[in-house]
N, CA, C and O of each residue as an XYZ file, in Angstrom:
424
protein
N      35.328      5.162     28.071
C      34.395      4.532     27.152
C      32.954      4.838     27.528
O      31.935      4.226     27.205
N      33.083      5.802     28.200
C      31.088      5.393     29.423
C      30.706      6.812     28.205
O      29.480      6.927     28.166
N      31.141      7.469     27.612
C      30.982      8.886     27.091
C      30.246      8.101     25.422
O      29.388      8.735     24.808
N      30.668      6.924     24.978
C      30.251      6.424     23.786
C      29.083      5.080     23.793
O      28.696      4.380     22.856
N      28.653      5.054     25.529
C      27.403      4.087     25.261
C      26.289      4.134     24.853
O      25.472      3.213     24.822
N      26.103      5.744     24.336
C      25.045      5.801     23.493
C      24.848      5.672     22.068
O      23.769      5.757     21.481
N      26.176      5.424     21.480
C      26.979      4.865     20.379
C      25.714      3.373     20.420
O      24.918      3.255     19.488
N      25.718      2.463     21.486
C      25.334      1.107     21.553
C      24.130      1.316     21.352
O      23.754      1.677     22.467
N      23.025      1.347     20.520
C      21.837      1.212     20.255
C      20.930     -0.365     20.551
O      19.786     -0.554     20.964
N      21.823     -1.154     20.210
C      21.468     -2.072     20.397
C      21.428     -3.474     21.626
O      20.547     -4.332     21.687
N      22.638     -3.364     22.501
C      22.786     -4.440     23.448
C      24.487     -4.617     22.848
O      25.578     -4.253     23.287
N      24.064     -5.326     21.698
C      25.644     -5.565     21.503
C      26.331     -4.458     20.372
O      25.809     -3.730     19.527
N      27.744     -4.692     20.773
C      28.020     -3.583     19.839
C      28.239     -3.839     18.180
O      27.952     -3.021     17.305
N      28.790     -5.108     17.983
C      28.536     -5.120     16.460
C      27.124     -5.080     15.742
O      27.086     -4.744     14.559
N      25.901     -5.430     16.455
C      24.745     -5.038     15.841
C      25.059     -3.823     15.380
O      25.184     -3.530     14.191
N      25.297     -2.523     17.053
C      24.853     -1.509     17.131
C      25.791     -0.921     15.306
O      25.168     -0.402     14.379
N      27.426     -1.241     15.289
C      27.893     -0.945     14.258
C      27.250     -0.721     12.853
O      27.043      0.163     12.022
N      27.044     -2.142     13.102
C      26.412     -3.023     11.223
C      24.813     -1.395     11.548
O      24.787     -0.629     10.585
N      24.211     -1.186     12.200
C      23.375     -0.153     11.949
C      23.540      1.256     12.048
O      22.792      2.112     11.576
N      24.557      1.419     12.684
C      25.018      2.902     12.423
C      25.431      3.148     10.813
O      25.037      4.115     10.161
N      26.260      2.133     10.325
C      26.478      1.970      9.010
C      25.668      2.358      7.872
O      25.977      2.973      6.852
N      24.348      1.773      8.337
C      23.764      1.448      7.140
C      22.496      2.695      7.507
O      21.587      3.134      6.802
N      22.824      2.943      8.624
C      21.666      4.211      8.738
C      22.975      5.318      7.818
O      22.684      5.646      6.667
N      24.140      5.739      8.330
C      24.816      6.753      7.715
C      24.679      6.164      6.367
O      24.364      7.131      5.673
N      24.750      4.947      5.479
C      24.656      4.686      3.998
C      23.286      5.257      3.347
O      23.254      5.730      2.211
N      21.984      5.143      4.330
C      20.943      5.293      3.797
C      21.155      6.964      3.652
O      20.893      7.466      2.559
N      21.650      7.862      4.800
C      21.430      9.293      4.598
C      22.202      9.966      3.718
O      21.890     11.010      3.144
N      23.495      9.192      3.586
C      24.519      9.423      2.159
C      23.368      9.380      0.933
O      22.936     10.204      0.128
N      23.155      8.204      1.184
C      22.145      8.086     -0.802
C      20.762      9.333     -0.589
O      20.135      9.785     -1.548
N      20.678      9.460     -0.113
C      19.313     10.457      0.027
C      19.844     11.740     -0.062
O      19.060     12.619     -0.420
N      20.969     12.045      0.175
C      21.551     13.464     -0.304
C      21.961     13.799     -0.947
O      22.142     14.959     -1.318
N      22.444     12.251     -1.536
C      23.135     12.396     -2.672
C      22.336     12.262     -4.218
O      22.950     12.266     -5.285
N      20.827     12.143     -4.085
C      20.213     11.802     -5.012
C      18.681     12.839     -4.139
O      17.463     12.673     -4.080
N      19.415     13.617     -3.739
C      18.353     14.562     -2.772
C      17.238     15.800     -4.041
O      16.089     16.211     -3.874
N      17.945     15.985     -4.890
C      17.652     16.963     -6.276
C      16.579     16.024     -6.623
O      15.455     16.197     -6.152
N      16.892     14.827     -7.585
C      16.123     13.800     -7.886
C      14.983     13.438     -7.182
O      13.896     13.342     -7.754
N      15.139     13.209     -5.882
C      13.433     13.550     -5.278
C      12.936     14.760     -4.608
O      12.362     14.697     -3.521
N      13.151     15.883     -5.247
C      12.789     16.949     -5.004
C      11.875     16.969     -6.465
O      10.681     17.259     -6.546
N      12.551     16.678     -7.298
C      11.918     16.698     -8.722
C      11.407     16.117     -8.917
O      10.477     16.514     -9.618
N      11.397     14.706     -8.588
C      10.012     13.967     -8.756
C       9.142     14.005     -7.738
O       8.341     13.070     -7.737
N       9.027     14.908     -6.738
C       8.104     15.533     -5.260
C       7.016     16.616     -6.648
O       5.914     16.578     -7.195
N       8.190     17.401     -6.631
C       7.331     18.537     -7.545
C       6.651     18.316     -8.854
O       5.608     18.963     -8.954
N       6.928     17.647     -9.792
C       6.514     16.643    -10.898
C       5.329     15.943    -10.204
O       4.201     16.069    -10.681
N       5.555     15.161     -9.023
C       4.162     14.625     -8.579
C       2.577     15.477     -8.210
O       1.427     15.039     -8.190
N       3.078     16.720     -7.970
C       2.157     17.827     -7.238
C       1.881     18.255     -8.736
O       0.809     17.837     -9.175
N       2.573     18.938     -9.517
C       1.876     19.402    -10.800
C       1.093     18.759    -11.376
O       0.170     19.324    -11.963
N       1.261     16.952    -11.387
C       0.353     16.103    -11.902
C      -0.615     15.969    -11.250
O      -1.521     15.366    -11.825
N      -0.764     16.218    -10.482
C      -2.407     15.907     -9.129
C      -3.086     17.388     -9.831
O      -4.228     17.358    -10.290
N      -2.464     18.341     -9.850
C      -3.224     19.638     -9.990
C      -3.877     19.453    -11.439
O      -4.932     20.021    -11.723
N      -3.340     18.804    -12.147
C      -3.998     18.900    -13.468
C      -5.041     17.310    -13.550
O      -5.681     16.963    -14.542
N      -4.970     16.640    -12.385
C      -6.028     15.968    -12.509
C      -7.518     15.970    -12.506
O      -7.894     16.981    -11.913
N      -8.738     15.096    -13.018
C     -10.168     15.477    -12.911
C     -10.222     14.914    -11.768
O      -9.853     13.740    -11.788
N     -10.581     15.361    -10.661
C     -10.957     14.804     -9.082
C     -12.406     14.882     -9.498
O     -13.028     15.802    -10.027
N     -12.997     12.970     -8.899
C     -14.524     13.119     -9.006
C     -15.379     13.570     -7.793
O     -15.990     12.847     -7.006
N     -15.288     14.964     -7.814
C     -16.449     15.481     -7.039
C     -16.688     17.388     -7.680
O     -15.687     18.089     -7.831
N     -17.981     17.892     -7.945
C     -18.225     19.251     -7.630
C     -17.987     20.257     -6.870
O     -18.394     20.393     -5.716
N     -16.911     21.458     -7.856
C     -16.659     22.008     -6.746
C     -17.441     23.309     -6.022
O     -17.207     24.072     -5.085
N     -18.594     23.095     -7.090
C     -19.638     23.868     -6.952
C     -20.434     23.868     -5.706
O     -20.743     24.854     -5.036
N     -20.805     22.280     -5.426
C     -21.493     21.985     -4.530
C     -20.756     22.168     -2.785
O     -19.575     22.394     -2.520
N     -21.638     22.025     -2.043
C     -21.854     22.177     -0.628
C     -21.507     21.275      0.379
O     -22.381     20.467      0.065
N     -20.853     20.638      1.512
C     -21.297     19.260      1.962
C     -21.305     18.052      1.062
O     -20.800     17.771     -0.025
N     -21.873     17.607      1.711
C     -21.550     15.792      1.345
C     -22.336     15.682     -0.471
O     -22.119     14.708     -1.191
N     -23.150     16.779     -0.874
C     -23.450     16.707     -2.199
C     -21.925     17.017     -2.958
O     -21.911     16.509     -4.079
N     -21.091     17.480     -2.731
C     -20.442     17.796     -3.487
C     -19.241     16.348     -3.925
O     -18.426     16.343     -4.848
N     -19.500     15.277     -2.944
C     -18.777     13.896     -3.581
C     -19.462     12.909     -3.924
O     -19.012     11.763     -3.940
N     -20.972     13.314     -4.334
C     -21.631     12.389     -5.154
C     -20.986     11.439     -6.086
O     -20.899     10.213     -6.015
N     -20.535     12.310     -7.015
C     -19.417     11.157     -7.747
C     -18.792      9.713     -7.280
O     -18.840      8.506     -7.520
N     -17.943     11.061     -6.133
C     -17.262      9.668     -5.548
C     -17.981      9.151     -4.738
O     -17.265      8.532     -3.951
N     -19.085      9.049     -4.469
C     -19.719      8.255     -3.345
C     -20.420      6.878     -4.323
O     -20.126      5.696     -4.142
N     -21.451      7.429     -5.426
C     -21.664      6.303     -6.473
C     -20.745      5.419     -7.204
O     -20.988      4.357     -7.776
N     -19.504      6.144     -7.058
C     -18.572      5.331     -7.806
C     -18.198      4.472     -6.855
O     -18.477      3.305     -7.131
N     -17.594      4.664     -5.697
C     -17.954      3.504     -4.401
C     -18.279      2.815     -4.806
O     -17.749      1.941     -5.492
N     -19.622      3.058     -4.401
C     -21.005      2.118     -4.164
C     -20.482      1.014     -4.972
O     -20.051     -0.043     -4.511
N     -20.590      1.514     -6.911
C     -20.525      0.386     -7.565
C     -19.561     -0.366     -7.981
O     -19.806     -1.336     -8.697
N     -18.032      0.021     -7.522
C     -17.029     -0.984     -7.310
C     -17.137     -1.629     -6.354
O     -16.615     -2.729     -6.535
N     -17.897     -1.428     -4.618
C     -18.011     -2.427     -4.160
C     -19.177     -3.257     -4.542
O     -18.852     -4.444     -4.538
N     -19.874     -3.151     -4.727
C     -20.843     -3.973     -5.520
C     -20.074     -5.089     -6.575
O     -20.255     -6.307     -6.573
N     -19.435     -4.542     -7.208
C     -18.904     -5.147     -8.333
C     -17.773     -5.985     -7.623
O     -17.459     -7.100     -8.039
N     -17.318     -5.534     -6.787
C     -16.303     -6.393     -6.113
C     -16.934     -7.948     -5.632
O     -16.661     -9.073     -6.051
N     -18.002     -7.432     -4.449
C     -18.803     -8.104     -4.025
C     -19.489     -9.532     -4.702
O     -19.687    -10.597     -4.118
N     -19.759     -9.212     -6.025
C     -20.531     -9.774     -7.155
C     -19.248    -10.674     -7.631
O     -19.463    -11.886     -7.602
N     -18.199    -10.345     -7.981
C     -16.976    -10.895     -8.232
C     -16.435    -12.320     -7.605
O     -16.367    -13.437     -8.119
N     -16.034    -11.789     -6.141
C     -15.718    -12.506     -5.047
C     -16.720    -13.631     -4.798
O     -16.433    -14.785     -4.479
N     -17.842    -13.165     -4.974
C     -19.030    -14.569     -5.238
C     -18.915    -15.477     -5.904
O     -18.822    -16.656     -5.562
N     -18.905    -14.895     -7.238
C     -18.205    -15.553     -8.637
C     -17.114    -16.478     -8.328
O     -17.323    -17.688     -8.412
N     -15.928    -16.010     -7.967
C     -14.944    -16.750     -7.620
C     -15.363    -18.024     -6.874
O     -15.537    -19.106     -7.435
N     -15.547    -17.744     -5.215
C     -15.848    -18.641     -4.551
C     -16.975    -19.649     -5.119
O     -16.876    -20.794     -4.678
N     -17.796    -19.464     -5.823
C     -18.625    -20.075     -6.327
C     -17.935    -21.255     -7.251
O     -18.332    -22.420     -7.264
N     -17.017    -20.829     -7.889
C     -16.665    -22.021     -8.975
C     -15.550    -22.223     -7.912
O     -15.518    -23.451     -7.841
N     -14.613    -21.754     -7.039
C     -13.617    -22.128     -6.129
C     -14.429    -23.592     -5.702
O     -13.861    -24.669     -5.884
N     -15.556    -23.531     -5.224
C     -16.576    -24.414     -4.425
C     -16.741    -25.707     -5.190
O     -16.379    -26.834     -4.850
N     -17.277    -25.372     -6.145
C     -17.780    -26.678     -7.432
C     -16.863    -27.203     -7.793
O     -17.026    -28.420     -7.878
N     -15.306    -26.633     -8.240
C     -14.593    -27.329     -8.635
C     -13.801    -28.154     -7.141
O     -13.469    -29.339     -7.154
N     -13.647    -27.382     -6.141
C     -13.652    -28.362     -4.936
C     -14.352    -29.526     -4.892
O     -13.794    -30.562     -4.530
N     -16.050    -29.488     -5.362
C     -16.779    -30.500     -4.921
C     -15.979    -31.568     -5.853
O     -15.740    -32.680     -5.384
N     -15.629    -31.286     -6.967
C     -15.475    -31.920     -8.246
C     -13.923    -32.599     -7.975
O     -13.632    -33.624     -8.590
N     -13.307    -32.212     -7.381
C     -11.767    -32.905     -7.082
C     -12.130    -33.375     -5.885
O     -11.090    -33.721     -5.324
N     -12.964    -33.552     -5.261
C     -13.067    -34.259     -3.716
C     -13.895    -35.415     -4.372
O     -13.962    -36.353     -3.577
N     -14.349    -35.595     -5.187
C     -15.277    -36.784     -5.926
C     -14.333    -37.414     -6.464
O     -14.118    -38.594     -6.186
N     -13.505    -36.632     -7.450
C     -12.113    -37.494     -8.729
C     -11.560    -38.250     -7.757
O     -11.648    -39.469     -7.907
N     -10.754    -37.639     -6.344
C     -10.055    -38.378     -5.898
C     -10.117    -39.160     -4.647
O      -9.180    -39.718     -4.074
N     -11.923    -39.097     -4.158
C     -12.897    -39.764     -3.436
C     -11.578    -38.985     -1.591
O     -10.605    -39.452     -0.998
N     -12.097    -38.187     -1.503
C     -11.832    -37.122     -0.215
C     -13.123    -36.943      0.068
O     -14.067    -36.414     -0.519
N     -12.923    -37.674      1.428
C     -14.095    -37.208      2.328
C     -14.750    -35.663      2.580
O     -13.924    -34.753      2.637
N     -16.061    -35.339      2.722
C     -16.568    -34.116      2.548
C     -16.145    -33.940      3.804
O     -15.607    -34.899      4.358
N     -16.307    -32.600      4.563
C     -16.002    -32.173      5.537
C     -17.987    -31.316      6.086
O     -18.126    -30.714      7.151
């Protein structure tokens, strides 16, 4: 038996089982549906190639992701501005249910 303790992955051996199992189940389905993500691998790459990526490919260095650098900028901004928003009425309507149901302020 000393020739199959590397069989034991785990300490005990029915763990080690229940995962040999389900590792050989996982590599069954992946071969067996191995075409299927080959095709949607390659389907994914043709679609990136025909995408508009925002940056120039004209440009040089760090000019050439202007795009994406302003577009950044103003989703975090906008995020920023958002998250304020939120917490802001998160806050008031706190103040406003700590009054209704007389909860001490902190």
């Amino acid at each position: 038996m000393k020739y199959l303790e590397w069989l034991n992955i785990s300490g005990a051996w029915l763990v080690s089982i229940a995962l040999w199992v389900l590792l050989i189940a996982v590599v069954a389905i992946l071969a067996r549906s191995w075409e299927s993500v080959r095709n949607f691998t390659s389907e994914v790459k043709s679609e990136l190639r025909k995408a508009s990526w925002p940056w120039d490919p004209k440009e040089k260095g760090m000019k050439k992701y202007r795009e994406l650098t302003d577009s950044t900028i103003v989703v975090t901004i906008a995020m920023l501005l958002l998250s304020g928003y939120v917490a802001g009425w998160d806050f008031i309507f706190n103040m406003i249910m700590a009054w209704i149901f007389g909860v001490p302020q902190k």
